[in-house]
N, C-alpha and C positions, 0 to 999 in steps of 0.2 A: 547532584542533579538527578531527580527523575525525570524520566521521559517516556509517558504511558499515551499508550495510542493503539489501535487493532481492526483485525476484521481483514484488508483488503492492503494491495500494495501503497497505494495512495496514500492512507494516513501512514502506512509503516516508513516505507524510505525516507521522505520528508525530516521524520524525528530522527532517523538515523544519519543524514544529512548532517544535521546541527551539533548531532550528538560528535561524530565526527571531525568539524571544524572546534566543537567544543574543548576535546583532549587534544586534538594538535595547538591549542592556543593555555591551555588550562592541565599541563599534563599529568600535574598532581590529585585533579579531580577526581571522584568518586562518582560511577553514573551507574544508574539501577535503570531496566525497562520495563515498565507493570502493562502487561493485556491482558488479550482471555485467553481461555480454553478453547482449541479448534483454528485457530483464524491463523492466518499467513504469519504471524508475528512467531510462530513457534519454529519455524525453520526462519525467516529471513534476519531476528534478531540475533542468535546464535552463531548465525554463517558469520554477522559483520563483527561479532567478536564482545557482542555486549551479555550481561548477566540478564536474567528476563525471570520476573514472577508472573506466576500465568492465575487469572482469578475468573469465576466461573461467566458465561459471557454472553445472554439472550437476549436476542432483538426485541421490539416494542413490535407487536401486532398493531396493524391500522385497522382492522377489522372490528366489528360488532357485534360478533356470535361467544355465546356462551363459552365457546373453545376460547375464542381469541381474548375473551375477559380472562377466563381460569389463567393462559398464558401469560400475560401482564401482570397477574396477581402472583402467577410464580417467577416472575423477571423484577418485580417491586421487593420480594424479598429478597432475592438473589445481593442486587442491588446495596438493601442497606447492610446484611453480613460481609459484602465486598467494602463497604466505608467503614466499616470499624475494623474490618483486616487492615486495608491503608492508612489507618489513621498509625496502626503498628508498626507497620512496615517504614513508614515518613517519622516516627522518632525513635526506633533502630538505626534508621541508616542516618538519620540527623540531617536531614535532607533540607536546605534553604530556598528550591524553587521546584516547585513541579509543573510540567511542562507538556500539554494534550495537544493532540495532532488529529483528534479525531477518533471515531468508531464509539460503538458501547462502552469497552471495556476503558476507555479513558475518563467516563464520569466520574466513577467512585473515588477516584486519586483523585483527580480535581476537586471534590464537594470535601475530601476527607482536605486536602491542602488547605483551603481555604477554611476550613472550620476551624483549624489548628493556627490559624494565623503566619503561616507559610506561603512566599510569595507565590502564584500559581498564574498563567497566561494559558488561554486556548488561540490555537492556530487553524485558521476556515481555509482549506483550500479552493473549494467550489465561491462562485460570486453570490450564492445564494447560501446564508447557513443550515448545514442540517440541523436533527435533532439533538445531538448531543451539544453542540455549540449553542443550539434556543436556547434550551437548561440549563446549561451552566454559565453562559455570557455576563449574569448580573453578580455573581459570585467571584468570579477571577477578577485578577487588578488588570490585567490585559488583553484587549483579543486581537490577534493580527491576523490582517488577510491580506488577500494578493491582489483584489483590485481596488480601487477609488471609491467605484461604485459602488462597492459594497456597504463602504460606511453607515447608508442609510437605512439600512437591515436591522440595525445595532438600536438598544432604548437609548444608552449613554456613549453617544459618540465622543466624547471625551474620551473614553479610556479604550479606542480602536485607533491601532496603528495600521497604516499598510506598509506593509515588508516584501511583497512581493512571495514567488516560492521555492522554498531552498532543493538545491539540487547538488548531488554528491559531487565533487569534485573531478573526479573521473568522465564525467559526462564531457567538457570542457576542455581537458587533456587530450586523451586519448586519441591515437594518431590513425590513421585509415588502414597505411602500410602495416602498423605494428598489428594492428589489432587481426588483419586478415593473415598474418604469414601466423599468429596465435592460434587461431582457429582452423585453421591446414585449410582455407579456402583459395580456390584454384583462380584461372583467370575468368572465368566463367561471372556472371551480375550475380549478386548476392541479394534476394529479397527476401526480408523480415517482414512477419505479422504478427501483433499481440492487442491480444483486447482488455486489459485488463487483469488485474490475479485470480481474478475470477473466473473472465472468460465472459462471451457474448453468443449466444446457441445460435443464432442465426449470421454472425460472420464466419463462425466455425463452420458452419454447413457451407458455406460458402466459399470458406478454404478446403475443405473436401472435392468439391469441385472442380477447382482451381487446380490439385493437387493430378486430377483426372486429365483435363487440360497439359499441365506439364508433361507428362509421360505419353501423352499424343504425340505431342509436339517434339518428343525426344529427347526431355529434361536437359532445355535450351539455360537454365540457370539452376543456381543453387539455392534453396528455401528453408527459410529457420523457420517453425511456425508453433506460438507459446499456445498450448488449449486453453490453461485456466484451472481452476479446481474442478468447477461445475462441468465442465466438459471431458476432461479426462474419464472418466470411468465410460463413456460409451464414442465418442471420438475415433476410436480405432475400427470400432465396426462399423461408424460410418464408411471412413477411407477405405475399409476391406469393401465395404457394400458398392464403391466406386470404380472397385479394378484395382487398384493400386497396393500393393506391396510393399510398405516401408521397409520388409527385409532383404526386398533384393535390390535396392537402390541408394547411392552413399548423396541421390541429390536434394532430398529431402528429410529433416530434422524435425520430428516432432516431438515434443515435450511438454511436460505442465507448466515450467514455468521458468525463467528466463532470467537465472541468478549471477549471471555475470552481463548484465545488459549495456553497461558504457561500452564495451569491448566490440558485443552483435551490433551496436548501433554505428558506432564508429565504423565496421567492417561493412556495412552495407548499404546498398546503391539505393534501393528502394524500402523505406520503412511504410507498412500500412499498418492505421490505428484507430482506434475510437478516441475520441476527444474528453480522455478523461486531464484533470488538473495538472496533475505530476505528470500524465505520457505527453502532455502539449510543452509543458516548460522542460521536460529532456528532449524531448525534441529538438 
């Protein structure tokens, strides 16, 4: 099985979800993960334990300036030297289904699966499909999404199942007790914030503030708080520009991003979130 998906945690955990229940049901299998260069996939695929080819990975400008044409012209070529890689890669590994979740970097495997006559399915987590689901939906034997409604997005609703959205395992399990005596949290309220693997710049400024407020107040609880990619590199200087000192306080955790999340969620009183696909179904 491949399971090629990138960019953001949303398309990534998802595949890795299935990839998951996959080898606990299938243990013999063979599972490859294809994304891009840069995107979340290159640390969260690795951490769950899967092989990962990484293929070069540029968004679609929506724009109409000379740049953003030159841009698309150099993301069109990118594109088709990424489908004649995958089309290698899919009969090296001998692959009988490839399996997109989403982002750029999950086209090329899809357009190379399906040219190869290799069963191939896209997975929409959003009720609206993005762009790489537009493009590839009439090319896959399958596209599954997670609501009803969505069916009618689709040209051939024939070949649109809904499946709902897969969520690891762990989400499900994980006990309150266990998970708080794991993370050495005290008796003190536990609140978690994450926006995304990206990050949201105006709930981060937000939680800077917040972060202001707590140390007021006497750091009345404990605060897990995930920045994001886009936010970490200036993130800290906002919190310094507030008063606050993440080095002289054990009540506040900041970090880019939040790789054992069944464990902080299960441990905590309060989760706040943006309403993305995957952080509403672990929820």
């Amino acid at each position: 099985v491949i399971f090629t998906c990138g960019g953001t945690g949303g398309h990534i955990m998802p595949a890795i979800a299935v990839a998951n229940i996959w080898k606990e049901r299938h243990p013999d299998s063979k599972i490859l993960f294809v994304g891009g260069k840069g995107g979340m996939e290159e640390k969260l695929v690795p951490k769950a334990g899967y092989e990962l080819v990484l293929l070069p990975a540029d968004g679609v400008s929506r724009g109409k300036s000379f740049k953003a044409i030159k841009h698309n012209l150099h993301t069109l070529s990118n594109v088709m030297r990424s489908v004649k890689r995958c089309k290698k890669i899919i009969r090296e590994f001998q692959a009988d289904v490839v399996i997109g979740t989403g982002g750029y970097a999950s086209f090329p495997a899809l357009l190379a699966g399906s040219m190869l006559g290799v069963a191939t399915c896209v997975h929409e987590s959003n009720a609206m499909p993005g762009l790489t689901t537009r493009l590839i939906a009439n090319r896959v034997d399958r596209v599954l999404v997670c609501f009803p409604e969505s069916v009618g997005y689709y040209r051939n609703p024939k070949k649109v199942e809904v499946v709902g959205m897969p969520v690891r395992r762990e989400f499900i399990f994980t006990e309150k007790e266990a998970a708080r005596k794991e993370l050495g949290i005290d008796n003190r309220p536990l609140v978690v914030s994450a926006f995304g693997s990206q990050g949201a710049q105006a709930m981060n400024e937000l939680m800077a503030q917040l972060f202001r407020l707590e140390k007021d107040a006497g750091f009345p609880f404990r605060h897990i708080h995930a920045v994001g990619s886009y936010g970490w590199p200036w993130m800290p200087d906002c919190v310094y520009h507030q008063g606050v000192d993440l080095s002289k306080t054990d009540a506040i955790t900041m970090q880019q991003y939040i790789y054992n999340m069944p464990t902080v969620m299960a441990a905590a009183d309060i989760f706040i979130s943006r309403a993305g696909a995957s952080s509403c179904t672990e929820i």
